[in-house]
Each structure stands twice: as C-alpha cells, then as structure tokens.
N, C-alpha and C positions, 0 to 999 in steps of 0.2 A: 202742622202742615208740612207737607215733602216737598225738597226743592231740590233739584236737579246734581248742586253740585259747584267747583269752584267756576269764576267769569271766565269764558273760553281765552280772552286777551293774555290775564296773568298766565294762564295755563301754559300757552303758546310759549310766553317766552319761558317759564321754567323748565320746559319739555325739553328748549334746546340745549341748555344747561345740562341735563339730565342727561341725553343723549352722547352729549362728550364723555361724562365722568362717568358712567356706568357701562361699564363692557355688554356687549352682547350675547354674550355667552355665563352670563352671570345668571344663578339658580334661579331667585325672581322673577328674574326678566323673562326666565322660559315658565314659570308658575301661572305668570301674568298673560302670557302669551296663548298657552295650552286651553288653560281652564275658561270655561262660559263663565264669568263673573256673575251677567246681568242674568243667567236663567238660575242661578244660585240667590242673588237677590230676589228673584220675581216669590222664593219662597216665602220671607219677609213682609215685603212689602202691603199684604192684608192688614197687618199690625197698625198701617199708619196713614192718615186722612192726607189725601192730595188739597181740599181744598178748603180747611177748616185749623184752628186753632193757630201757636206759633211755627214758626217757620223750625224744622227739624233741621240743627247744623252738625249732629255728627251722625251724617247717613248711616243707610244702614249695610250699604256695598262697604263703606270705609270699616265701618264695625265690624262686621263679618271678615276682611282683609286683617284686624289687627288679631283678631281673635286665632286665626288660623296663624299669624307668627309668634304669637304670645306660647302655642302649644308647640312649634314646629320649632322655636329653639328654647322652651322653658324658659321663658320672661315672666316675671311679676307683672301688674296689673302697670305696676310705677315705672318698672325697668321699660315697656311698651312704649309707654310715653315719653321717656327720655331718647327712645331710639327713633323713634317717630320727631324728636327737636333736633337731635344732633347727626342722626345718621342719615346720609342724603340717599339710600338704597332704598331707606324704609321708609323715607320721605315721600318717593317716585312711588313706591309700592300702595302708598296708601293714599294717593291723589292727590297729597298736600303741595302745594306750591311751596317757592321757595324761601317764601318767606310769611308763610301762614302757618300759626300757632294749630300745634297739635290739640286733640280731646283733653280733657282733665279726666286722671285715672278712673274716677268714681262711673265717667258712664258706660265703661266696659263691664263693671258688675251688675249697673241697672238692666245693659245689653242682655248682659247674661238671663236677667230674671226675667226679661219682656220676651223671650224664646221660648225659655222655659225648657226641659225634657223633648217635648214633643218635637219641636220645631227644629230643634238639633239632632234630633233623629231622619229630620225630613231632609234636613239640611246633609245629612251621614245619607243616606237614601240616594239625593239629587246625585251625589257628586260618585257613589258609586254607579251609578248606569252611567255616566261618562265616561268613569275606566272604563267598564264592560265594553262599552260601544266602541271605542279605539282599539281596543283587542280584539273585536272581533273583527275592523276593520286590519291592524294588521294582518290575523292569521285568513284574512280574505285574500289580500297581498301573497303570502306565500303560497295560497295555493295557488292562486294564477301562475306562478313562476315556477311553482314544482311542474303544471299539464302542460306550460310551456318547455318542459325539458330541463332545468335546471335544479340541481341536488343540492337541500340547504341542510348545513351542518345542527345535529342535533341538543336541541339547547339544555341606792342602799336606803330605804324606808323611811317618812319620815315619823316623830315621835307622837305618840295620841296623846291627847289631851283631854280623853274619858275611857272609861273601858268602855269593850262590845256590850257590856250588859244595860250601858250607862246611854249608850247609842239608841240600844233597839228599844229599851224602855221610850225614850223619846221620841223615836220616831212612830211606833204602835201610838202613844198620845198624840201626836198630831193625827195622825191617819183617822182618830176615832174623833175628832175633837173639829176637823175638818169634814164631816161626811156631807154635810146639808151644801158646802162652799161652790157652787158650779163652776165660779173662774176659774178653779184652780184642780176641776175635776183630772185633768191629764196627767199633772203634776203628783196630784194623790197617787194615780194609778200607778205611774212611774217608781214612787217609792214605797210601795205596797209590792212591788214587782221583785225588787231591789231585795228586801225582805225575804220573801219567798224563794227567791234562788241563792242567797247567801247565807242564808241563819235557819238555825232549827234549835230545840228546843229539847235538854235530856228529859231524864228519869225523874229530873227534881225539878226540874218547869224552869229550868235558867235557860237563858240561849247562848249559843254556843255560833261558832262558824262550821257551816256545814262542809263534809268533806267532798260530797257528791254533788256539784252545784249545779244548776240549772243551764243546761244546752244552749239555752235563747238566752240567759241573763243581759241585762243593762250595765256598759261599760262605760260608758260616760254617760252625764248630767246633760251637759251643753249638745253631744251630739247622740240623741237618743234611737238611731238607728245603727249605730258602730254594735259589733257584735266578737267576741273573741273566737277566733279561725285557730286551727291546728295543723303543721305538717305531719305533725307524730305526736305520743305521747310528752315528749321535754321541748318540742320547740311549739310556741304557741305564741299567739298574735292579737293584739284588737284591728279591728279593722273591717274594711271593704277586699270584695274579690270583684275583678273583670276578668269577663269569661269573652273570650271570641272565637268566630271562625274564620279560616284561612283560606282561600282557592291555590292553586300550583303557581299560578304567580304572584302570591305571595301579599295577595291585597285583600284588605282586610273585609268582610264580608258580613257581618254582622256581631252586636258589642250586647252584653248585657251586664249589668251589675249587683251585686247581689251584698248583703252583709255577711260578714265574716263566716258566721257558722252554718252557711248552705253551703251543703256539697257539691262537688263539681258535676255528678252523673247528674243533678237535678237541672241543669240548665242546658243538656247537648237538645232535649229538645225544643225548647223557645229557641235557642240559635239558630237549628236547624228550619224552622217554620218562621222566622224575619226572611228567609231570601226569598224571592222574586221567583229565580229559575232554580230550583228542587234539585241538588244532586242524588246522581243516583249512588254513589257511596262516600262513607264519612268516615275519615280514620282520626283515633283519639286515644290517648292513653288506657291505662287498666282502669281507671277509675270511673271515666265512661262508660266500662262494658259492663254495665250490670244486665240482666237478665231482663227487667221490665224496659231499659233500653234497647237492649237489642230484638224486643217482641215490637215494639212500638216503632222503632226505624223499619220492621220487615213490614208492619203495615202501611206504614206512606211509601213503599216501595224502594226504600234504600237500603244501601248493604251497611251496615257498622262493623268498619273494623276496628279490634281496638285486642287487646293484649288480655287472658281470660284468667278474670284474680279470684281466690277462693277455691279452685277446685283442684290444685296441686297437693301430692301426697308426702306429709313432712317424715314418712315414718317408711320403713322397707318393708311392713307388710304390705298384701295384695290391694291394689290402688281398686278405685271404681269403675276404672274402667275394664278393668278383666271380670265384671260382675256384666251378666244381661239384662235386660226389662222391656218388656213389650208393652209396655202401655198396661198393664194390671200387676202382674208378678217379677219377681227378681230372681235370679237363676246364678248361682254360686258357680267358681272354678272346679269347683267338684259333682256340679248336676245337680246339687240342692235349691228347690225353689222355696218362695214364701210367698205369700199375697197378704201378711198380716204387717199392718201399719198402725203410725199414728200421723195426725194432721198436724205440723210446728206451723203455727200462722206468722210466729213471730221472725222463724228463719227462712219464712217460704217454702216450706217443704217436705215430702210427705219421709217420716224413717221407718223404711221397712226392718224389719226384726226374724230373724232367722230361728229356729228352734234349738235349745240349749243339746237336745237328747243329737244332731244331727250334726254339729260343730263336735261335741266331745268325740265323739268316734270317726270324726275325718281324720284320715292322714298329712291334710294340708294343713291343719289347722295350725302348728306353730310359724306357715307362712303367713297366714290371714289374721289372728286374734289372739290376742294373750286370754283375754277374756272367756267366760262362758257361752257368751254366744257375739256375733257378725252382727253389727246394724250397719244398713247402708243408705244413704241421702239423696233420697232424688229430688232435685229442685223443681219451682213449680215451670221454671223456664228448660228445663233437662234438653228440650229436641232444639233449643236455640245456643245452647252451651254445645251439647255436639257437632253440632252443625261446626260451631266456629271452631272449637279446638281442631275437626278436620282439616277448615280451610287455613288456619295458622300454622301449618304445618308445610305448606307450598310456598313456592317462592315468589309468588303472586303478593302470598301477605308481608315477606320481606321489604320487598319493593316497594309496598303501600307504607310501611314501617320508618322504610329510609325517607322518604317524602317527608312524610308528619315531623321529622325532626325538625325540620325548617322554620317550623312555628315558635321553637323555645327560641330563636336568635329574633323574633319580632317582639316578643313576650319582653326579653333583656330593652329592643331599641326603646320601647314604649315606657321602658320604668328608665334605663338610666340617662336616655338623651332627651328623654319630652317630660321628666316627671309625673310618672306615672305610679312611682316606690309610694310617693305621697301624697294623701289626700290633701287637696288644696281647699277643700271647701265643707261646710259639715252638713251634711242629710244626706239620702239616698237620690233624691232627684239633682243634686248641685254635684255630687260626685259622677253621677252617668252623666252627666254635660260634660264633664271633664274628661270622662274615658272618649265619649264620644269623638270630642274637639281632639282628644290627642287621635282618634283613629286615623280623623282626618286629614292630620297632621304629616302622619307616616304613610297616609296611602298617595296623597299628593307627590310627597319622594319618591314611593314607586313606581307612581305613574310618570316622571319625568324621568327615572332611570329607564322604564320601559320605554321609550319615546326613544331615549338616545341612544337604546340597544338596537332599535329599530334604525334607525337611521344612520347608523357604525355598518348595523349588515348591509343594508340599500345598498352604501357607498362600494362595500369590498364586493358583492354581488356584482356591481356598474362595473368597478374596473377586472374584471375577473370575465364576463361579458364583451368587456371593450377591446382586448388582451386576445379573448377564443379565437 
C-alpha cells in the first residue's frame, strides 16, 4: 500500500535545519528545484496499490531520487546508503528527516528489478521532454529579445588441470547424456555453443582449439550475454557497447545497448527512430556511414553525415573516380566501356570487368593496372556514396564535423565520472538500466548548467539594457 511520505510536523522542523546548513546555491537544491519530481514519479506509481496490502516505506519518489545520485556521482548501492545516514545534503535530497533512518541497500536492486528496462526508459523519455521544453522555452526568450532590438552574442594464465582433449571429451558426454534434461535445456545449449565456437576437430578426429572462432561466441558462464567487442585487430574486449545520440546541446537523446560484437553502423538506426521530433540530419563517425545506412536515413528523410570508409584509393593508380557509369556501363579514362559484370552479394556490389584485348594496347595503362585487365566496383549504394563524397567536400560538412566532436567529451563524462567503463550489473536488460540511469545522470547536469547559462545571460542582458 502507498503512503504519502514522512509526518508533515517532523518535516517542518527538519526543513528548518536544512535550510541553514544547506547553501542555496548548492547543485541539489537547484536539481530539486528545476525538476517535476511528482510528474517523474506519477511514471511509477501504476507499480503500486494505494489501498491494499502493507504500507510501502521506501517510496518510490525517494527511490527514484537515490537512484539518480547513486549514477550522478557513482555510488555503490552501500556507499547511497551511507550518504543518505551521514550526509545531511543527501538527507534533504531524499526527504529524510533528520533523524530518520535511511533504506537498507538491498531495496535499491529490488527498485531496480520492479522498473525493469522499460520503465526506465519511460523514466529517460519523461525527463527528456522537460529538457526539451525549457529549451525551447529559452530559445522563445531570445527571440522575443532579438524582434525587440537586442543582439545576443553567439553561443598471466592460469594452470589446467586436464587437457583440451580431456575437456571436450567431457563436455560432448554431458551434452549427449543430458538431452532428454528440460531443466537444464539452456544450460545445455550454452555449452553446445561454447563448443562450436572454440573447438574443432583435425584430420585424426582429436580436437583442437579453433583458430577462427565464432563472432557471437559465449564469454562468460555467469553473464551469458557479454560478447567480445574489437577496436582493431590486437585490442579486443568482453563486454557491452552504449550507443547514443546527442542534440547541439549536448543532451543526451536517446541510449541503446547492445553486446560486445554488434557494430556500431547497426544501431544509428534504432537511435535515430527512439526520438520523439525526427531530425532532419545526423552526423556520426565513418563507421556509421555505410551505404545501407545512408539509403535508409534518405528515406525517413534525413541527411547522414558521417566521414566515407572503403572507397579511398591505397595505390597511385587511377582511382574510381576518374572511371564513369551511368547506371548500366562503365566508361575508362581512355573511352573504353564495358557492361560485362559479376553480382558480389557478399561485398554488395556489382565488378565490372574491362576487356584484356583493350587495357594491353592503352597507352594509360601503366597509370591504371599492372594487371591484364581494370575491374572496377560499383557498390550497390554507388548514387548514395557519391552524393556524400560531394557534399564532404564543402565546408558545410566541416562544420557538421566540428559539432560531432562534442560527443566523445560526453562519451569520456559517462565512463569516467558516472561509471559507465564498468558493467555494474550482469545481462543485457540490467546493463541498459545502468546506461540509461547514467544518461539521466549527465543530462540533469546539463540541464542545470543550461539553466544557469541562461540566467548568467538574463543578468548581463538586464544590465547592459539598464546601462543603454
């Protein structure tokens, strides 16, 4: 059963204690001030029967308040709690009177599981249309002040104890010896999986560890959605990726998470399709700009920009772009055409093939081919690849360029001041709470840095006005 909260009496007098020791100008106090709490709560509050069962004593406005400080300055579950007994900041912040015992640790994870994914997504959702809404309420403010006349300034291993052979023999006997086991059908599957992407099997039927292992393989037991991620060939990783997007002020707009070994170009569009209001362009690294991404941003009607990988020429012969194609044939530096191809499904794209008789008797040929004859690549995205190599060429996409850098200094706040470097929690739905809770973490700072950027210009605006 929900109940309202502490006796207004106590309240009273701790308030006025509070009031002394707590500056007004203290981060919280403006956290507490800005934000709707109760329309942040009202997301909750289906969760929990007004007038049935026992009485719920650690609401769920208080929960939701520790959860947001637990991510905003990386507290343990325990450290929350101890800040919430001894720190009278976190005291005020989280409704407790002054001499009322904090939660015990344990109901901030149950917090966490009674949300679940969803609800902290709604909870990421609520709290971004209230940035939105202040912003646009600011940038309302300035233009009333610009039509009124006023100019505002531009903003080492350990040891086995069997061999591999000694392993997989055993583990093949369980796998066969468990088939009929339903309880344990996951389990099975898990180490059936395990198998298959790390072992194979020579010429003499022994197994071996495979060298080429399995993309998706299982990296850990305990957390059976961790997946190993790569920056490059020698640096490589187990783990989770948070992918998000950024708006120009630098607030966080939508969070998605993903295991280790998905690509980065595979999630620009789910981010792009969470927002609310659709921008109309999206700048993003080269790893974004694939081709089936930049087909698919032109048909929801946005621009992707993003930096174009794959189609740079490592070598000083004649690049592909001094070759023509009209949509059927391809047309050589020397007037040679061809329309004879083959279909690569695997690299997208169709290789036209030049005639050997018509390369040996060009005079350009030691510009163009060592070879007997020119193949040239035309991808199956080619008119969305040209397009952008054009427009990255202007200073339009500089500009767009210089922007997008802003994102890796949110990227760094999110890992090294909200722990974000570490997974705090093991599965893919208990890590996206965690990315989420940190979004909300760091978008609340910007929103109160926004607020008192806003109200720094008012001031110098006023006396600048008061002064003409």
């Amino acid at each position: 059963m929900l109940i309202k909260g502490p006796k207004q009496t106590r309240f009273l007098i701790s308030n006025s204690i509070y009031s002394k020791l707590i500056p007004e100008n203290h981060f919280l106090r403006k956290l507490d001030e800005y934000i709707d709490w109760s329309r942040l709560e009202a997301v909750i509050l289906p969760l929990y029967c007004e007038d049935n069962g026992r009485p719920v004593t650690n609401v769920p406005r208080r929960m939701l308040k520790a959860e947001v400080l637990q991510f905003l300055y990386d507290w343990t579950d325990r450290e929350i709690v101890d800040h919430a007994q001894y720190n009278i900041v976190v005291k005020w912040f989280l409704e407790l009177t002054i001499d009322e015992e904090p939660f015990d640790f344990t109901a901030l994870s149950k917090f966490r599981v009674k949300l679940g994914e969803k609800l902290h997504r709604e909870l990421f959702d609520a709290l971004l249309d209230t940035t939105q809404l202040i912003q646009k309420m600011c940038a309302h403010v300035q233009k009333k002040l610009e039509r009124a006349g006023y100019t505002l300034p531009a903003t080492a291993e350990e040891k086995k104890k069997e061999t591999l052979q000694d392993a997989v023999k055993k583990a093949s006997s369980l796998i066969e010896t468990t088939s009929d086991i339903s309880e344990i059908q996951n389990e099975r599957e898990m180490l059936k999986s395990v198998l298959e992407d790390y072992t194979e099997y020579d010429e003499r039927g022994e197994a071996k560890e495979r060298k080429q292992k399995g993309s998706g393989r299982l990296v850990s037991v305990t957390d059976p959605d961790v997946r190993w991620g790569a920056k490059s060939d020698k640096k490589m990783w187990a783990g989770y990726k948070a992918h998000l997007m950024m708006d120009e002020n630098r607030t966080i707009t939508s969070v998605t998470v993903t295991s280790g070994n998905v690509t980065d170009d595979k999630e620009a569009l789910p981010l792009y399709d969470q927002q609310e209001d659709n921008p109309v362009t999206v700048t993003g690294d080269g790893l974004y700009g694939t081709g089936e991404n930049r087909r698919a941003f032109n048909e929801r009607g946005c621009h992707l920009i993003a930096p174009l990988r794959g189609q740079e020429n490592c070598t000083s012969l004649f690049p592909k772009s001094k070759f023509s194609w009209d949509g059927e044939k391809v047309t050589c530096p020397a007037g040679k055409t061809t329309d004879k191809f083959t279909d690569n499904k695997r690299s997208r794209c169709y290789v036209f093939r030049f005639r050997g008789k018509d390369c040996q008797g060009c005079r350009l040929k030691p510009q163009c081919t060592p070879g007997h004859y020119r193949t040239i690549s035309i991808s199956y995205y080619q008119k969305e690849f040209d397009e952008a190599e054009k427009f990255n060429s202007t200073p339009e996409y500089t500009a767009h360029m210089k922007k997008r850098a802003s994102i890796e200094p949110k990227n760094a706040e999110m890992k090294n001041s909200h722990g974000l470097a570490r997974a705090r929690y093991r599965g893919l739905e208990r890590v996206t709470i965690q990315a989420l809770l940190t979004a909300i973490a760091v978008n609340l700072k910007n929103f109160i840095r926004l607020l008192k950027k806003a109200a720094k210009s008012a001031a110098q605006r006023k006396l600048s006005i008061s002064n003409g």
